[in-house]
C-alpha positions in Angstrom: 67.7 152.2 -44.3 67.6 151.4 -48.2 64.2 151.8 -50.0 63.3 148.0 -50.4 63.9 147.7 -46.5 61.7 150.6 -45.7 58.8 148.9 -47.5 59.5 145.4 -46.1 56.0 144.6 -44.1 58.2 142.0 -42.3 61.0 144.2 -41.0 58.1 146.6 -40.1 56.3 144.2 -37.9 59.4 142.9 -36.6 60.7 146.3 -35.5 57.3 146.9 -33.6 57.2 144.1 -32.3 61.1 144.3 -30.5 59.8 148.0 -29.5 56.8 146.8 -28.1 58.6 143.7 -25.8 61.3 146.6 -24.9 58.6 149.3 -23.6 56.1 146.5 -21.7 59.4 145.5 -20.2 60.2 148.7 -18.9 56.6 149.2 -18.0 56.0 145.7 -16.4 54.0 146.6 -13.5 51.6 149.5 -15.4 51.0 147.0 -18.6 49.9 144.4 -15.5 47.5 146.6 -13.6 46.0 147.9 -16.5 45.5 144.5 -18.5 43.9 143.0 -15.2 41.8 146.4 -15.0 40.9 145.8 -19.0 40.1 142.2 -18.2 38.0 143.1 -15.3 36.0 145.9 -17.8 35.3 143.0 -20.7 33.8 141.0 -18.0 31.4 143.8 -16.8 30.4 146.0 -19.6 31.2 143.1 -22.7 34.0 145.3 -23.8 36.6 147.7 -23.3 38.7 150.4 -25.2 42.3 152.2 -24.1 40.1 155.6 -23.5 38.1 153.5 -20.8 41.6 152.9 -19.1 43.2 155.8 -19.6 40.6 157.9 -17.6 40.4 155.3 -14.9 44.2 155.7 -15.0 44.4 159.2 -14.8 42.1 159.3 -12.3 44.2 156.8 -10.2 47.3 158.6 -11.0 48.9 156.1 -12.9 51.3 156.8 -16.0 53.6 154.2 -17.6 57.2 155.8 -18.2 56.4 156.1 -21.8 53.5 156.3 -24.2 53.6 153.6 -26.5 53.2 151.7 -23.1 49.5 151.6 -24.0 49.8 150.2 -27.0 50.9 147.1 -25.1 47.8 146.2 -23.5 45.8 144.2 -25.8 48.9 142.8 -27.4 48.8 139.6 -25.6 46.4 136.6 -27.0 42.7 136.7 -25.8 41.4 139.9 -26.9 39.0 140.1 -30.0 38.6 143.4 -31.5 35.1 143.5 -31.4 34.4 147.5 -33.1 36.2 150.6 -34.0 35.3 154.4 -32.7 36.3 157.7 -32.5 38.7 158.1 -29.5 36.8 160.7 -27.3 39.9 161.9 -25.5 41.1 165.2 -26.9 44.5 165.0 -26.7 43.6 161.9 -29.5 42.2 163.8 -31.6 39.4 161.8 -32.6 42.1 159.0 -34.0 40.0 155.8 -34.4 40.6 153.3 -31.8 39.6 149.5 -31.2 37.0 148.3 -28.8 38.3 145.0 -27.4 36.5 141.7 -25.6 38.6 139.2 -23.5 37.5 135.9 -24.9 40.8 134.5 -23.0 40.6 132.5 -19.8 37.9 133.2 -17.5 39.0 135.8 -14.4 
């Protein structure tokens, strides 16, 4: 990769973008489950973050074939980021994550 392409914000957002359509792809069925389960959480509590899905997924026993799985989730229209915290989950490490709302169609 030359220098001016590694600091082309276009290219970047492209190559995320590709990687995120390939991984949901291959994770389908998890991205689903856990997008209704998110949608279902807005609706109760007024918002949701990935740590809130990723106990209730653990708990369940439910793990998407790779990581970056997660990071599909809120990637479709209808979520608002409505706050930022520290993620609580250790293996985080206190990374800041978003708090989401669905403002999207009603369940």
């Amino acid at each position: 990769m030359t220098l001016a392409r590694a600091h082309d914000l276009a290219a970047g957002i492209e190559g995320k973008d590709l990687g995120q359509r390939a991984v949901g792809a291959a994770n389908a069925e998890f991205v689903r489950r856990m997008r209704d389960l998110a949608r279902f959480l807005s609706a109760g509590n007024g918002a949701v973050s990935v740590d809130d899905l990723r106990r209730m997924a653990a708990a369940a026993g439910l793990e998407p074939s790779h990581p970056n799985a997660w990071g599909c989730i809120f990637s479709q229209p209808g979520w608002l980021v409505i706050d930022h915290r520290r993620s609580t989950l250790a293996s985080n490490r206190g990374r800041e994550i978003k708090v989401w709302r669905w403002v999207g169609q009603p369940l």
